[in-house]
C-alpha angles and dihedrals in degrees: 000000000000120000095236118102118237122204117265114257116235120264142281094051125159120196111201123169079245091176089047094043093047085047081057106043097036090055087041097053089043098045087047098053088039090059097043088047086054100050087047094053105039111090103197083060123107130225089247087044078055107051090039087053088053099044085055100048081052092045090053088041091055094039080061090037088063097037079057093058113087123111140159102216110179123189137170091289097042141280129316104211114200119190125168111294095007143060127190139186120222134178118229090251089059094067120072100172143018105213127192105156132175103291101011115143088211144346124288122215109214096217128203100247085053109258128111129235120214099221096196089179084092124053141156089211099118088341103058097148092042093043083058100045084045088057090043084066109041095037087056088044090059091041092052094039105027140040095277130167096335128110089358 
């Protein structure tokens, strides 16, 4: 990430990976109506066979449903960071840094107690210009509301 501050956007702001969430859930709609097309409309299939046909087309769709979750989503108290199966609520002093290195899948909150938070909600993955742009923010967001980089 570059070293210049951006402004802060204005809150609430929320940062999603939107051109990886509209791939899932596009391929997911499609493959879901495909396999449903297909137990419909083969005869040698049984009822169960088609149920069956059609629970797995919605397993696989859900599987992509919840890929497609993640969000940062940052307000006045602090950030809500919702992964795939968490979510967890954070105030601004909690975070110390905001990380998106080379190579990183996502970005990594430093948090105050030591650990560290994947935030999937921003990802290079098929955004990579809007994923940094997304950690500038919210990285200058935790630096102007939180403890930031100072002093640590």
């Amino acid at each position: 990430m570059s070293d210049a501050a951006p402004v802060p956007p204005a809150l609430p702001v929320t940062f999603r990976p939107r051109r990886t969430r509209a791939v899932l859930l596009a391929v997911g709609a499609v493959m879901f109506a495909v396999i449903t097309i297909v137990a419909l409309t083969l005869e040698r299939l049984s009822s169960a066979e088609r149920v069956s046909f059609v629970f797995t087309a919605a397993l696989f769709y859900g599987v992509l449903i919840l890929l497609s979750r993640p969000k940062v989503v940052a307000d006045e108290d602090g950030v809500t960071v919702v992964n795939l199966t968490r979510t967890r609520r954070l105030s601004w002093a909690e975070i110390l840094r905001v990380n998106l290195r080379v190579g990183d899948p996502w970005v990594f909150l430093d948090l105050s107690d030591g650990t560290s938070l994947p935030a999937l909600g921003i990802q290079p993955g098929i955004g990579k210009a809007q994923a940094i742009r997304d950690a500038q923010a919210l990285r200058a967001l935790a630096e102007s509301r939180g403890t930031g980089t100072d002093g640590h």
